[in-house]
C-alpha positions as CSV (number, residue, x, y, z in Angstrom):
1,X,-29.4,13.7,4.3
2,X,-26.6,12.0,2.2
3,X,-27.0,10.6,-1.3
4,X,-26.6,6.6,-1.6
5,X,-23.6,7.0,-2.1
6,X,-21.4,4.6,1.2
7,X,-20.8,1.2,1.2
8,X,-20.2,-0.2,4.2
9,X,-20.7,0.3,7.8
10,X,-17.1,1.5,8.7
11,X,-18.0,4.5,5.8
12,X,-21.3,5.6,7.3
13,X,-19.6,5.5,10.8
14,X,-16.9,7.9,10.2
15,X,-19.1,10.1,7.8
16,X,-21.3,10.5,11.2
17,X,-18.1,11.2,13.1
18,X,-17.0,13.5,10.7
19,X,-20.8,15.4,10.9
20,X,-20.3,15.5,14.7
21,X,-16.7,17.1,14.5
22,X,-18.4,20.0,12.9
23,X,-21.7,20.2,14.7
24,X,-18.8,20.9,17.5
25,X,-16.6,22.9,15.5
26,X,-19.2,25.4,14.5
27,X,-20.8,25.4,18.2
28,X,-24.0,24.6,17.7
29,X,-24.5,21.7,19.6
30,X,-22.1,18.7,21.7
31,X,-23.0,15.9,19.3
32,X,-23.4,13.5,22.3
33,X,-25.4,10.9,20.5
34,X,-25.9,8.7,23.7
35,X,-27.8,11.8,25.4
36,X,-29.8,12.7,21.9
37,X,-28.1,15.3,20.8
38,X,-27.4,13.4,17.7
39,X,-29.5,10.5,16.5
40,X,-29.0,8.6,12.7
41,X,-31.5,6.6,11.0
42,X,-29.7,4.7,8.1
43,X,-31.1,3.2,4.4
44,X,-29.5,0.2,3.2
45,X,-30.0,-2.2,0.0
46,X,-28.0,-3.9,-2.1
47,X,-27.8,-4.7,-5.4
48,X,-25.7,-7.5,-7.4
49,X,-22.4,-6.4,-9.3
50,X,-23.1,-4.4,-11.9
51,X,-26.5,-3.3,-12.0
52,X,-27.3,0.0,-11.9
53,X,-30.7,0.5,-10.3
54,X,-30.6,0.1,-6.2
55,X,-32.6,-2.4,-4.3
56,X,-35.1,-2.0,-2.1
57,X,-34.4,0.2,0.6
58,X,-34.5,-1.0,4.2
59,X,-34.7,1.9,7.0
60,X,-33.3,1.5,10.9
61,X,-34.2,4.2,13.1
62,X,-32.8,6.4,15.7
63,X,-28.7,5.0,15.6
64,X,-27.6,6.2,19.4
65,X,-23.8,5.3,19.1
66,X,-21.2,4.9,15.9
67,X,-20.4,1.5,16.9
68,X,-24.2,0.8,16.4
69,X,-24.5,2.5,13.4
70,X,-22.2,0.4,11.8
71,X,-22.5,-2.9,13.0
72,X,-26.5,-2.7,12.1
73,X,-25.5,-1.9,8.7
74,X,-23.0,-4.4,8.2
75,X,-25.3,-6.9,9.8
76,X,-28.3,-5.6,7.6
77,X,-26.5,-6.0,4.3
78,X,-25.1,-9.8,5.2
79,X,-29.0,-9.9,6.2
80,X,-30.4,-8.9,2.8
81,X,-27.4,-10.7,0.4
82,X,-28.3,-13.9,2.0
83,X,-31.9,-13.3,1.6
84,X,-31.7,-12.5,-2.2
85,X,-29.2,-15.6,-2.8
86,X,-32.1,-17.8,-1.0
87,X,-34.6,-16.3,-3.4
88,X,-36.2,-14.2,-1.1
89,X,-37.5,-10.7,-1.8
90,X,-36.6,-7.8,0.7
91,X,-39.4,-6.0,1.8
92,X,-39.6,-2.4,2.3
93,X,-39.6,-1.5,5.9
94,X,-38.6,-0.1,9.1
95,X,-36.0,-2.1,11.3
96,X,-34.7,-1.5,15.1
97,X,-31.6,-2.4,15.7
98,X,-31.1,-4.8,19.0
99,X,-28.1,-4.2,20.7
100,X,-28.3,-7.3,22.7
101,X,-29.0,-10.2,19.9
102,X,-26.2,-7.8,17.8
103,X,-29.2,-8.1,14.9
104,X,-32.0,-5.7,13.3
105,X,-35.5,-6.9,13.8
106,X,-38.7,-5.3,11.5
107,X,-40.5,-2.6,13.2
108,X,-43.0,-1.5,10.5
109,X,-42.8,-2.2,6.7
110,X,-43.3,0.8,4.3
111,X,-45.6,0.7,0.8
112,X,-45.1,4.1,-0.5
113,X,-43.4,7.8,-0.1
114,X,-46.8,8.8,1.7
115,X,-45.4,5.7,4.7
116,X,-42.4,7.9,4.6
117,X,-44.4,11.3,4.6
118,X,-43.1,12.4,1.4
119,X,-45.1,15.6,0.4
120,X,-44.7,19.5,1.5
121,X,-45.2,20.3,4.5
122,X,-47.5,23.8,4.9
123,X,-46.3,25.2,7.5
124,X,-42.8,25.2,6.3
125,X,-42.7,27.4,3.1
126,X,-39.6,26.9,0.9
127,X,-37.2,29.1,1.1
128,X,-34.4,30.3,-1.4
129,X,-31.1,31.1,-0.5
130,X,-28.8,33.0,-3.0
131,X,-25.5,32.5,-4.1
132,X,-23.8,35.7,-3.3
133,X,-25.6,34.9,0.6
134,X,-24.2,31.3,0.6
135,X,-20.8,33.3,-0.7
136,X,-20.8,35.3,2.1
137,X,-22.1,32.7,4.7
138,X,-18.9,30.4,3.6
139,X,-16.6,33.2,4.7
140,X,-18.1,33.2,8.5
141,X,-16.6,29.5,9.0
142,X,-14.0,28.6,11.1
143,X,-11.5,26.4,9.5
144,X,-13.3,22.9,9.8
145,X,-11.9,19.2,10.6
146,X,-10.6,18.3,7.4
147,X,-8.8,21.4,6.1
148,X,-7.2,21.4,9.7
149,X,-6.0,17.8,9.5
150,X,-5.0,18.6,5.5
151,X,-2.9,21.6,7.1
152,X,-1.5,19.7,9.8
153,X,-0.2,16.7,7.4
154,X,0.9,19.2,4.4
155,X,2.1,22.4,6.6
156,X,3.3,21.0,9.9
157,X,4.5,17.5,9.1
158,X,2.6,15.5,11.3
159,X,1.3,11.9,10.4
160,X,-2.3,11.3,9.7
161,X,-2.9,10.0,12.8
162,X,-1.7,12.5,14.7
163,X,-3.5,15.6,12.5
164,X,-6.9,13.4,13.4
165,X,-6.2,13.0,17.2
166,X,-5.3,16.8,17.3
167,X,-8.6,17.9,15.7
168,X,-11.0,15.3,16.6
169,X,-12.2,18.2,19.7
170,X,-11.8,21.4,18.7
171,X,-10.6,22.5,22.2
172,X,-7.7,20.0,21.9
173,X,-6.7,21.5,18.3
174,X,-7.1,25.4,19.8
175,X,-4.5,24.0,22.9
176,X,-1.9,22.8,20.2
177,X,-2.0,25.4,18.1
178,X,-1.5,27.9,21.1
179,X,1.6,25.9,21.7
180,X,3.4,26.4,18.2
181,X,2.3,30.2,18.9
182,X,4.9,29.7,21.6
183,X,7.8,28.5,19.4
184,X,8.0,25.1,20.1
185,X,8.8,22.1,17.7
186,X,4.9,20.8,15.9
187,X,5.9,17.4,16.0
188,X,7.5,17.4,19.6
189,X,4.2,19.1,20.9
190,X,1.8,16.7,19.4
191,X,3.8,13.6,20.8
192,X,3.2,15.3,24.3
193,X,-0.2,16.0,23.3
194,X,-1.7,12.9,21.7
195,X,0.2,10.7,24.1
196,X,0.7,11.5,27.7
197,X,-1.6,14.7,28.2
198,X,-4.3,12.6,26.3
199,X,-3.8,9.4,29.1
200,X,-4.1,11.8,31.5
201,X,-7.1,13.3,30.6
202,X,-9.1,9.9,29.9
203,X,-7.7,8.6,33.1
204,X,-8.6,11.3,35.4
205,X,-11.9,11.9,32.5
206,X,-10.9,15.7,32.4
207,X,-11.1,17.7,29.1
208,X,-7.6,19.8,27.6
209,X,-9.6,23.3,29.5
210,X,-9.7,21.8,32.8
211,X,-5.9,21.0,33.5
212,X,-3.2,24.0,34.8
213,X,-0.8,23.1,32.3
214,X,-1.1,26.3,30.0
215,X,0.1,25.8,25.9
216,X,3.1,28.2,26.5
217,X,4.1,26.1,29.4
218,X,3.8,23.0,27.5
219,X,6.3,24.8,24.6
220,X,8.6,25.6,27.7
221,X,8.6,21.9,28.5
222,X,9.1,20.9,25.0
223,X,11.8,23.5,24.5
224,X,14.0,22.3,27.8
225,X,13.9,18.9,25.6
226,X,14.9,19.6,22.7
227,X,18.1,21.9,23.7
228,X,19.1,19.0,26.4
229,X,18.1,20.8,29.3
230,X,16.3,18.0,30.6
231,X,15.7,14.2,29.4
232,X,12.5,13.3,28.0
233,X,12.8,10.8,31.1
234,X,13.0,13.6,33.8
235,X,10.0,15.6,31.8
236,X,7.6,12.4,32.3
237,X,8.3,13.1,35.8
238,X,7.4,16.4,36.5
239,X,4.5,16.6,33.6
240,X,1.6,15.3,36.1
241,X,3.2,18.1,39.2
242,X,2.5,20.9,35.6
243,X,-0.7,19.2,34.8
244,X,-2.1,19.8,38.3
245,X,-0.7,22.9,39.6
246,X,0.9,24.6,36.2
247,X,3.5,27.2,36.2
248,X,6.7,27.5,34.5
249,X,8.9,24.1,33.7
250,X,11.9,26.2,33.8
251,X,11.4,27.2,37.5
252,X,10.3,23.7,38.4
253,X,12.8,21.7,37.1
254,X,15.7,24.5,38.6
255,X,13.9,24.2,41.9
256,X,14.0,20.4,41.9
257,X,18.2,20.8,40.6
258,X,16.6,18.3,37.8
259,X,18.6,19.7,34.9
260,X,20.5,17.1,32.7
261,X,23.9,16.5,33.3
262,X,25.7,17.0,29.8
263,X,28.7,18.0,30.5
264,X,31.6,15.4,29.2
265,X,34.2,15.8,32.5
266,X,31.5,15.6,35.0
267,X,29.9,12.3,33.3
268,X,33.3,10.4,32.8
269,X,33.6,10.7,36.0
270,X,30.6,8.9,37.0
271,X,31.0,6.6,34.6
272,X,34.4,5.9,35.8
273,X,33.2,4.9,39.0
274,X,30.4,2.8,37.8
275,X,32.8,0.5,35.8
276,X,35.6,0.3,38.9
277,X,32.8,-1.0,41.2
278,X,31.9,-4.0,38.3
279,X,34.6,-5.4,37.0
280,X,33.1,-8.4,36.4
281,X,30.5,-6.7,34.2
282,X,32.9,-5.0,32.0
283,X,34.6,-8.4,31.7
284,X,31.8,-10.1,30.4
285,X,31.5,-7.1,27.9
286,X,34.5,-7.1,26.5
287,X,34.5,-11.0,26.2
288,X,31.0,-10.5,24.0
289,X,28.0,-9.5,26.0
290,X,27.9,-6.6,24.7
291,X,24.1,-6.1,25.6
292,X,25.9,-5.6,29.5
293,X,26.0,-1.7,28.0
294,X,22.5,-0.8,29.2
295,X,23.1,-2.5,32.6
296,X,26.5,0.2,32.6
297,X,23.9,3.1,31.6
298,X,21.3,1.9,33.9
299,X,23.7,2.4,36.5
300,X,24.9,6.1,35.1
301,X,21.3,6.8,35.6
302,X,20.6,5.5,38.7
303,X,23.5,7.8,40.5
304,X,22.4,10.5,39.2
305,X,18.6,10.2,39.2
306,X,17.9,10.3,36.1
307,X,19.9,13.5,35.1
308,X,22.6,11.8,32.9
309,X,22.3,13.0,28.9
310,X,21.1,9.5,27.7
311,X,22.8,10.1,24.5
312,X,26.0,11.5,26.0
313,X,26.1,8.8,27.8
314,X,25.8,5.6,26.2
315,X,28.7,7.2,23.5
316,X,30.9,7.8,26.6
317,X,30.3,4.5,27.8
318,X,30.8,2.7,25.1
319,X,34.4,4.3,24.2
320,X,35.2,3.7,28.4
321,X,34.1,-0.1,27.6
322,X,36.0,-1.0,24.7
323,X,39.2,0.2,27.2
């Protein structure tokens, strides 16, 4: 139970995602709200500016999804503004929420804390906990949602979306961190992870422990990258072939004869050939079009599937160009 303390729809929403990343972090349940594991039942009132004392509370029951959770509470408190402004008094109660009208509707209303079953409950005794035990309890966590995100942002450099895509499933966040174990770049590993190994997923509705594509592997293909062993181009390619059937990156992309072609003499030859066969191109360049240079790098890429150094490339080109 929270204190009063969230105001506005979008707040109550993420608190409850927030609640759910831990309920998953700390095992103890999957937090599915559409299959029960989680239900919300929310308290809203309003109160003008400046006063100090709430309103009168209004309670809607059993929230199944976040999107319901806040739109009912955004709706509610439009609801009960406009109701005060008219000179109407809010009524203590219990509302629904109807999904299909996108409005609450009263259920019950609510006199006193004896509607709301406020009083001790005999079969449940109270039961103290003591410091030194909460102490020691604290110590027994794992590291939870925020303080990974915080370490993420602060530690690894990642941006703040990023840090809350990584630990929004536990699973996910164990997967990356394996990765960096393997000596590969943070903020490399969670564009590969947040981006195309996440539209994977969701497309083919898999979860990060069901696909072959083990965390040192992904470093390998991360690694092959960064020292220009490969283009990012070429590691699109062969990322669904990992995903599927794993195994190293390295041996794949040898196997294939996919490694990038960086080498200066090899790719000035290419590129010589790809200007002799359009002269007419490299006219229009050098008379102003100088946005012809892709279609001249296009072309490097085409003859050699892909392999050309991007970067290597386009510098080479553009000295050939200007003649």
């Amino acid at each position: 139970v929270s204190e009063p303390d969230l105001r506005s729809g979008q707040e109550a929403a993420e608190y409850a995602q927030e609640l759910r990343r831990i309920v998953r972090y700390l095992g103890i349940g999957d937090g599915n709200m559409q299959e029960g594991s989680l239900r919300c039942d929310v308290n809203i009132s309003v109160r003008p500016v400046g006063q100090k004392k709430f309103g009168v509370k209004v309670e809607i029951k059993n929230m199944n999804s976040f999107s319901a959770i806040q739109k009912a509470i955004d709706y509610e408190i439009e609801r009960q503004i406009e109701a005060l402004e008219e000179g109407e008094p809010i009524v203590q109660e219990t509302r629904l929420w109807e999904e299909g009208s996108q409005r609450t509707i009263s259920m019950r209303s609510k006199e006193g804390s004896s509607d709301y079953r406020y009083f001790p409950e005999p079969d449940l005794p109270p039961m103290e906990v003591s410091t030194e035990q909460l102490e020691a309890w604290k110590t027994e966590l794992p590291e939870l949602p925020a303080q990974k995100r915080h370490r993420y942002e602060e530690e690894l450099g990642l941006s703040a979306y990023d840090a809350r895509v990584l630990t929004d499933d536990r699973t996910v966040a164990e997967y990356f961190e394996k990765a960096i174990s393997a000596d590969a770049s943070p903020k490399l590993l969670a564009n590969w992870v947040t981006q195309d190994i996440a539209a994977y997923l969701n497309n083919n509705k898999l979860s990060i422990t069901e696909i072959a594509l083990t965390p040192e592997n992904l470093a390998e293909l991360v690694n092959l990258i960064e020292k220009g062993t490969i283009s990012g181009k070429i590691a699109k390619e062969i990322l669904p072939e990992l995903l599927e059937k794993g195994g190293s990156a390295k041996e794949l992309v040898e196997s294939k004869g996919l490694i990038q072609i960086s080498d200066t003499g090899e790719l000035e030859k290419i590129i010589d050939e790809v200007i002799a066969a359009h002269p007419q191109e490299v006219e229009k360049f050098r008379n102003g079009k100088t946005k012809l240079k892709g279609f001249f790098v296009g072309q490097v890429m085409k003859k050699t599937s892909g392999r050309a150094d991007p970067k290597l490339t386009n510098q080479l080109i553009g000295k050939k160009l200007k003649g």
